[in-house]
C-alpha positions in Angstrom: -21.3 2.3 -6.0 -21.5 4.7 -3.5 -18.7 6.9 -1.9 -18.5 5.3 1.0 -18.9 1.6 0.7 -15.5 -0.3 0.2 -15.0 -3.0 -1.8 -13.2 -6.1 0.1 -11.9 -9.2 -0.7 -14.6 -11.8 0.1 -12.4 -13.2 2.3 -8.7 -13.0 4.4 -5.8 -13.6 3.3 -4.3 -16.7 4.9 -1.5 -15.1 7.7 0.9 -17.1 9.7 1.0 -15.7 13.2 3.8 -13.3 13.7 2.0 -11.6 10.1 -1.5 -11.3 12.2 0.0 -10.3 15.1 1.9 -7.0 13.5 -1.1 -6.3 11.5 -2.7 -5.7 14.9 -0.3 -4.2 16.1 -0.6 -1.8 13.2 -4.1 -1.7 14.0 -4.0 -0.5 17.5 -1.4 2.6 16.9 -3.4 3.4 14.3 -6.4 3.6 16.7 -4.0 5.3 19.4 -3.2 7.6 17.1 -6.9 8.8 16.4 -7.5 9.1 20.0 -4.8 11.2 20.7 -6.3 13.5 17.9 -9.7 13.2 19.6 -10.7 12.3 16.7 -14.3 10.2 16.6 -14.3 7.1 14.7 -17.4 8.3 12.5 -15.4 11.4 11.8 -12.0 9.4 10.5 -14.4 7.2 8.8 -16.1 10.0 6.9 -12.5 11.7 6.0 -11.2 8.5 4.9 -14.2 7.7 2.9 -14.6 4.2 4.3 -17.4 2.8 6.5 -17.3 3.0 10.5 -16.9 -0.9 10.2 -14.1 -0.7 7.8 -12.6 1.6 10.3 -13.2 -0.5 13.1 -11.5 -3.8 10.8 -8.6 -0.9 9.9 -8.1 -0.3 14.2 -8.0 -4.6 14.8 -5.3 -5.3 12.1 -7.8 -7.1 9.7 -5.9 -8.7 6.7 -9.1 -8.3 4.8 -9.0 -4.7 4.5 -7.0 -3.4 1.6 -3.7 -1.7 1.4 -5.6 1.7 0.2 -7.7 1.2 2.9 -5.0 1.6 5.2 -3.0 4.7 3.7 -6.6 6.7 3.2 -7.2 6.5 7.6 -3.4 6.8 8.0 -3.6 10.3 5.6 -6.8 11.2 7.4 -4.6 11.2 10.4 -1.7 13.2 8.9 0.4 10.0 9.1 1.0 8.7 5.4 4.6 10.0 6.0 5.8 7.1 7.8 4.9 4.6 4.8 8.0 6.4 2.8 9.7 4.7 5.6 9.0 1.2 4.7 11.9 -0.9 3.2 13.8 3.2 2.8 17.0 1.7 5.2 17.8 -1.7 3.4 20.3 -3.0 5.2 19.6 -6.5 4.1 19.1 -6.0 0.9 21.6 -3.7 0.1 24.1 -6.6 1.6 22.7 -8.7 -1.0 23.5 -6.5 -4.0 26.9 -5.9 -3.0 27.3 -9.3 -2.2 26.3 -10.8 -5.8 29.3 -11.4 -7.9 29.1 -10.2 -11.5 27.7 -12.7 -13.9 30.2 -14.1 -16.8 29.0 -12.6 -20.2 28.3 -15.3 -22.5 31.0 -14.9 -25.0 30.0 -15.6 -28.8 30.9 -18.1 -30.9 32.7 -17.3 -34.0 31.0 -18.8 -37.0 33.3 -21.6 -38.5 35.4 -20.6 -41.1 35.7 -22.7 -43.6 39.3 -22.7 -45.3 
């Protein structure tokens, strides 16, 4: 396989709405972000090792395009930094695990004794 073709999922993930909508949201700061560099598409592209289409998919929010997809353009644009952000301030969660009450240990039976 060469270099630079990607291998994608033959087809999209199903997404309900408000999921498509962030992805391309994700998409279009992600294509901000390379024009404030200055960067050319074709030049991301060939950093990131993906196609131009893949890159153009990456800049619309495409569902099709793999995770790794994603985190090679963002490192290409020096921006793989904010992914250690992801889930790092738990606020629900971490109200969850205090919240959950200790489970009862199962206390063992003694074996019957006979007399």
């Amino acid at each position: 396989m060469h270099p630079m073709v990607s291998v994608m999922p033959s087809s999209s993930p199903l997404l309900y709405p408000p999921q498509r909508k962030l992805l391309a949201e994700l998409g279009q700061r992600i294509r901000q972000a390379r024009l404030r560099r200055r960067f050319t598409a074709s030049l991301v592209a060939a950093r990131a090792d993906v196609s131009r289409q893949t890159l153009t998919k990456v800049e619309r929010g495409a569902p099709s395009v793999t995770m790794g997809t994603y985190l090679r353009v963002l490192t290409t644009l020096n921006l793989e930094t904010d992914l250690s952000k992801v889930a790092q301030d738990d606020v629900v969660g971490r109200r969850l695990l205090d919240a959950q009450l200790e489970t009862p240990r199962r206390v063992r039976k003694k074996p019957f004794a006979e007399t």
